[in-house]
Every structure is written in structure tokens, then in C-alpha cells.
VODO-836410 format. One record per residue (C-alpha): residue in three letters; chain; x, y, z. Coordinates in steps of 0.001 Angstrom, whole numbers, plus 500000, padded with zeros to 6 digits. Layout:
<sites>
site torfi: ala | marvo: A | px: X | py: Y | pz: Z;
...
</sites>
This chain:
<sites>
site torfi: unk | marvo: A | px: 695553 | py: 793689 | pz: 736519;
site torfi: unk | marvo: A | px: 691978 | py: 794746 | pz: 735687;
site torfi: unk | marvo: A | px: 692759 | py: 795001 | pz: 732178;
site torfi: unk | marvo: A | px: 694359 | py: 791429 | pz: 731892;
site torfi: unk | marvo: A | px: 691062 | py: 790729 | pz: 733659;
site torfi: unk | marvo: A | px: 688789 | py: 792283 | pz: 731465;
site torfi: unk | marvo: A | px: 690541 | py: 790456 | pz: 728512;
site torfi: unk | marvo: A | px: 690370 | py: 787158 | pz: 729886;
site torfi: unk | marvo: A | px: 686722 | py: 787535 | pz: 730375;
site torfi: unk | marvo: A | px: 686653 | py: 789053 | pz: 726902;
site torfi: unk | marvo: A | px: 688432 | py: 785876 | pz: 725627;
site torfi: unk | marvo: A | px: 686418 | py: 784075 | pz: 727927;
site torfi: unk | marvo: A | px: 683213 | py: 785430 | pz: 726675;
site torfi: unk | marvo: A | px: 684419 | py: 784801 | pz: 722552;
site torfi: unk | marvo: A | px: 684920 | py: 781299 | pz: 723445;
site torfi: unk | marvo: A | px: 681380 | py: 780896 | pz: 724516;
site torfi: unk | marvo: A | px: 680064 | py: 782761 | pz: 721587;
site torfi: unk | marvo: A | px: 682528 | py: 780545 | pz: 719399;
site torfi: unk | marvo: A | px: 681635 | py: 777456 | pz: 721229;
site torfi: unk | marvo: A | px: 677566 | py: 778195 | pz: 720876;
site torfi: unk | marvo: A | px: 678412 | py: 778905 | pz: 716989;
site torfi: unk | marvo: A | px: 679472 | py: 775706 | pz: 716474;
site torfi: unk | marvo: A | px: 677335 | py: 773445 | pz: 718662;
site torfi: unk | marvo: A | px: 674664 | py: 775446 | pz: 716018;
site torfi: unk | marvo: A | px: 676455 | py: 774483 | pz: 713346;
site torfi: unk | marvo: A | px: 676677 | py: 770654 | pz: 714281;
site torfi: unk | marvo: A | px: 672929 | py: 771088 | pz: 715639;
site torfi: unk | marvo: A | px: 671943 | py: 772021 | pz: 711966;
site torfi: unk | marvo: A | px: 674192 | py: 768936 | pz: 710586;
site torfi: unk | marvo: A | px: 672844 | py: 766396 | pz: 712957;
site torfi: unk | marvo: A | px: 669355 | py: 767543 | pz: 711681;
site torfi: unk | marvo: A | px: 670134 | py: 767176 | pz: 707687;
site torfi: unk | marvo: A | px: 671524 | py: 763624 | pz: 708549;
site torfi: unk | marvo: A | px: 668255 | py: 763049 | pz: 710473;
site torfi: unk | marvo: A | px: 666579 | py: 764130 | pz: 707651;
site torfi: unk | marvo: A | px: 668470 | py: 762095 | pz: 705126;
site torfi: unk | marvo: A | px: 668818 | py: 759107 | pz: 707627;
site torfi: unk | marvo: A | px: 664742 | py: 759010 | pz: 707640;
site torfi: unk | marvo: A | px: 664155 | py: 759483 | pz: 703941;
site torfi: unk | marvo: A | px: 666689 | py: 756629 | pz: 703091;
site torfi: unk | marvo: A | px: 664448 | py: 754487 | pz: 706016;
site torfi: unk | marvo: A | px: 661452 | py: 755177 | pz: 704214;
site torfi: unk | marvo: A | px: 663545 | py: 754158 | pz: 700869;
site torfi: unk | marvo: A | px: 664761 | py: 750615 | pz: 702577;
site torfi: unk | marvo: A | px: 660841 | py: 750194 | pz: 703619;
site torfi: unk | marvo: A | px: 659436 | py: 750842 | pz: 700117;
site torfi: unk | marvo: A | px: 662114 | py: 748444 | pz: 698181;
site torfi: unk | marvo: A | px: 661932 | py: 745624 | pz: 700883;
site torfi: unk | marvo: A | px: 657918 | py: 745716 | pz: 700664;
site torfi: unk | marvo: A | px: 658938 | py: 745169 | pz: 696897;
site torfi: unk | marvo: A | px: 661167 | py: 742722 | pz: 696921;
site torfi: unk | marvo: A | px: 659214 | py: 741132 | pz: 699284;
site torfi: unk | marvo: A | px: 655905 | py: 741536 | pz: 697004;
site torfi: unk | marvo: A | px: 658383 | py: 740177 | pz: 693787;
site torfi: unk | marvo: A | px: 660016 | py: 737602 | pz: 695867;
site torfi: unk | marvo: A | px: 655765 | py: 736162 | pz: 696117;
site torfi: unk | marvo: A | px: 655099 | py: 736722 | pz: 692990;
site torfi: unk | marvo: A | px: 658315 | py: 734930 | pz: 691798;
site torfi: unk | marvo: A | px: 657087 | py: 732007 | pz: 693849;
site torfi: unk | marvo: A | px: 653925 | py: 732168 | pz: 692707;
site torfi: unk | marvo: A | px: 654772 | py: 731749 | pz: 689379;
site torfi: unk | marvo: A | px: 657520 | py: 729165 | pz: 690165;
site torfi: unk | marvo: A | px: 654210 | py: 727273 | pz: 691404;
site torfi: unk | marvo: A | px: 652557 | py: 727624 | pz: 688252;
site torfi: unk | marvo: A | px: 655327 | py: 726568 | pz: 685630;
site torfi: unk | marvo: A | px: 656202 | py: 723198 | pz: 688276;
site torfi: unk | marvo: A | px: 651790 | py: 722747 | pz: 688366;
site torfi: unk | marvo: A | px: 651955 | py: 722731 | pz: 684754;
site torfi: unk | marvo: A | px: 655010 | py: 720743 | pz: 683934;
site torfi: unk | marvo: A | px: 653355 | py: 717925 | pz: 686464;
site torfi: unk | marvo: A | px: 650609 | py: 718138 | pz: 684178;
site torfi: unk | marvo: A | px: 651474 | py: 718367 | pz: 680812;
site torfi: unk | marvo: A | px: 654319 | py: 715524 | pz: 681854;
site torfi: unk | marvo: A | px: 658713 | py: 716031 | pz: 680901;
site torfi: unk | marvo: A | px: 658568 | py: 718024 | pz: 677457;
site torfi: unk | marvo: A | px: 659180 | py: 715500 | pz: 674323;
site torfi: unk | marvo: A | px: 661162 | py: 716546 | pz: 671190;
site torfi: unk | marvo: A | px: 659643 | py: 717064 | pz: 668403;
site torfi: unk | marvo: A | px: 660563 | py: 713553 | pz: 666594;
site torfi: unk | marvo: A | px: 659383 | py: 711897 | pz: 669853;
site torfi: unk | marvo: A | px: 656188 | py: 713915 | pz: 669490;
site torfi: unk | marvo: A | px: 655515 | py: 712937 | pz: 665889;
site torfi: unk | marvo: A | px: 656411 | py: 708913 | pz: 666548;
site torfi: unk | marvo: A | px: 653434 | py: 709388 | pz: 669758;
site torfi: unk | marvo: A | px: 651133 | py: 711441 | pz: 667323;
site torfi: unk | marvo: A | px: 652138 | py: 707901 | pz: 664614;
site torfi: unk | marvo: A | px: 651420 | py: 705333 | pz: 667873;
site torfi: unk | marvo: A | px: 648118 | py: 706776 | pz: 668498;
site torfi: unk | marvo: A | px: 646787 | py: 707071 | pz: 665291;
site torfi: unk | marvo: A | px: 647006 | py: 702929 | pz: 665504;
site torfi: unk | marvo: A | px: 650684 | py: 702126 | pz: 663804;
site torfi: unk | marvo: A | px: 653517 | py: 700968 | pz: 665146;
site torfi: unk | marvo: A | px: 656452 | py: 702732 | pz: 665377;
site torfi: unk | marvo: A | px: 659243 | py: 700716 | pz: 667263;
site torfi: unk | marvo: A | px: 661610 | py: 699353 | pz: 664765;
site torfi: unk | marvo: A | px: 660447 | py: 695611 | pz: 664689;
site torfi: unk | marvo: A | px: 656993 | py: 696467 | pz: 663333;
site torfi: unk | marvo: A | px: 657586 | py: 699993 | pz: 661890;
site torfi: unk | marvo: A | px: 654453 | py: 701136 | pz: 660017;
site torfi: unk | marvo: A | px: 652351 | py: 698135 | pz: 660224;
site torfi: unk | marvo: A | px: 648700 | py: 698457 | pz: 662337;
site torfi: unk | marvo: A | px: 648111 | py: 697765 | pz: 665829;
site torfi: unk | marvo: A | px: 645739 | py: 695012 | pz: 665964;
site torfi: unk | marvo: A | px: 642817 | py: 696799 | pz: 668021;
site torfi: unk | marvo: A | px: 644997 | py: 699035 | pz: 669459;
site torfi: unk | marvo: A | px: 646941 | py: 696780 | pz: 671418;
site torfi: unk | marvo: A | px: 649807 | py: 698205 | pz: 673403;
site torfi: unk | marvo: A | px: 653454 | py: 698176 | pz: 671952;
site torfi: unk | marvo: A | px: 656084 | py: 697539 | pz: 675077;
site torfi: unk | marvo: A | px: 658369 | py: 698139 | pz: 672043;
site torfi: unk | marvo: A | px: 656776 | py: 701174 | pz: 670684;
site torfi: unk | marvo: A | px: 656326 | py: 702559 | pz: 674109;
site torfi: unk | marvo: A | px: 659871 | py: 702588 | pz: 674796;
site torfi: unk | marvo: A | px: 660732 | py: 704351 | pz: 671969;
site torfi: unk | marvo: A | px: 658421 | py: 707092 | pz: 672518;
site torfi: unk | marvo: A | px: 658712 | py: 707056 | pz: 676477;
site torfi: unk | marvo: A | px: 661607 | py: 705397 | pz: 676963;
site torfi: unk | marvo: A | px: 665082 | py: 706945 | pz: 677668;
site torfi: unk | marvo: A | px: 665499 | py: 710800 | pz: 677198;
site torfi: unk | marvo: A | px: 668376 | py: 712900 | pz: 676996;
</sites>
């Protein structure tokens, strides 16, 4: 009986050691993942900071283009842009007086609608 004694104890004992070995061993595991867990943490941080700092900046220059589209007014095409260059220099350019000079510089209702009027 002793020595079925002695061996559970020594089975007893191994089960212990085995036990301890592996707690180490999931010990050391739980620490890489810390240590991966925090580095991809300090990862997230840094890209939401950036997208954070591009999601201003993108705003900021949303800003800009809408400040200087109220400004500059819708873009005109190029013909429209030549008949307004025409209409300013003092001719008509609607096509009931096409070519012929403003008196003065008088407004055009006609001429103004075909430079301003309907754009597609």
C-alpha cells in the first residue's frame, strides 16, 4: 500500500508540475497578445487621429471649392463665355440684333438670356 501511495503522490506531484508548466505557458501567451493587443491600440489611435485630421482637411477644402464657386458664379462653356466676352465689349449677341452696337450700353433682355439663360 505505501508504494501505490508513494505513486499517487508521485502522479500527484507531476500533475502539479504539468499543471504549473502550462499555466506558464498560457501566462507567456496572454502577455504576447497583451503586447500585440496594445500595439494594434496605439495603431487604431494613430489612423483615427488621421482620418480624423483628413476628414478636416477634406472639409476644409470642400469649403473652399463651394466659397469659390459662390463667387466666381455656375461655370459657363466656352461659347457662352465668348458670346459674354462679345455682350460686354458693347454688341449684341441674341439672334434678333446679332452683331449690331448697343446703344450706350443698354441692356439686352434678349442677349442676356442667351448668355445667362438656360444651361445644361
Amino acid at each position: 500500500m505505501a508504494a501505490e501511495e508513494q505513486q499517487k503522490k508521485a502522479s500527484l506531484y507531476d500533475n502539479f508540475t504539468q499543471l504549473e508548466k502550462d499555466m506558464e505557458t498560457s501566462l507567456e501567451t496572454i502577455r504576447q497578445l497583451k503586447k500585440e493587443f496594445e500595439n494594434l491600440m496605439k495603431d487604431n489611435t494613430a489612423l483615427l487621429m488621421e482620418n480624423q485630421h483628413l476628414r478636416d482637411r477634406l472639409s476644409e477644402m470642400e469649403k473652399q471649392q463651394q466659397d469659390e464657386k459662390e463667387t466666381v458664379g455656375p461655370e459657363m462653356t466656352r461659347s457662352r463665355l465668348n458670346l459674354e466676352k462679345i455682350y460686354e465689349e458693347g454688341f449684341h449677341v441674341c439672334n434678333l440684333f446679332y452683331g449690331s452696337r448697343r446703344v450706350e450700353d443698354e441692356p439686352c433682355a434678349f442677349c442676356l438670356e442667351v448668355i445667362y439663360g438656360e444651361r445644361k
